[in-house]
C-alpha positions as CSV (number, residue, x, y, z in Angstrom):
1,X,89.8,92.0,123.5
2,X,93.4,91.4,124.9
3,X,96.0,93.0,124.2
4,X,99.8,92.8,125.0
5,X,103.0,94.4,124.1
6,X,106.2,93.5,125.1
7,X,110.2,93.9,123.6
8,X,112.7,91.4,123.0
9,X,115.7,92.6,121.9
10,X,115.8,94.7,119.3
11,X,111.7,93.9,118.4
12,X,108.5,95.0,119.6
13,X,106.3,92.3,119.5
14,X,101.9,93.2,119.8
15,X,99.7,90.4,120.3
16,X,96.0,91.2,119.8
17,X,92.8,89.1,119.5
18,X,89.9,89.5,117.5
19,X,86.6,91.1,119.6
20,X,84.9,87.8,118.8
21,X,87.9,85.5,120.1
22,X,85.9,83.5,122.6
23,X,83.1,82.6,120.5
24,X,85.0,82.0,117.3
25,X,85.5,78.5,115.6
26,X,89.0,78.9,115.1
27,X,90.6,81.6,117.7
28,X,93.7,83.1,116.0
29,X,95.9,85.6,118.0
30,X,97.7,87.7,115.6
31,X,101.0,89.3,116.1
32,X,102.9,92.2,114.7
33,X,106.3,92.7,115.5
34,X,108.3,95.4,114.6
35,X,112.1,96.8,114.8
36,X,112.4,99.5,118.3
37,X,114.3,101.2,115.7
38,X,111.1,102.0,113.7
39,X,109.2,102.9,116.6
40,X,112.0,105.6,118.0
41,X,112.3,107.3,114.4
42,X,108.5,108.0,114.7
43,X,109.0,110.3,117.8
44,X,112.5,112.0,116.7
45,X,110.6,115.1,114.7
């Protein structure tokens, strides 16, 4: 499984693959990306 994170401006984009990737038919990464403001209100308590 890869995995990557990186941030583009004001996102934080994760790429992941599935545990299978290499031997599926189709091999779809998926993405989530999320606002940096999201992640930061998690870790103000």
């Amino acid at each position: 499984m890869n995995e990557e994170i990186t941030i583009s401006g004001n996102r934080i984009y994760i790429v992941f693959e599935s545990v299978s990737f290499y031997s599926a038919e189709q091999r779809v990464d998926r993405v989530c990306a999320l606002p940096v403001s999201y992640v930061t209100k998690l870790t103000k308590k």
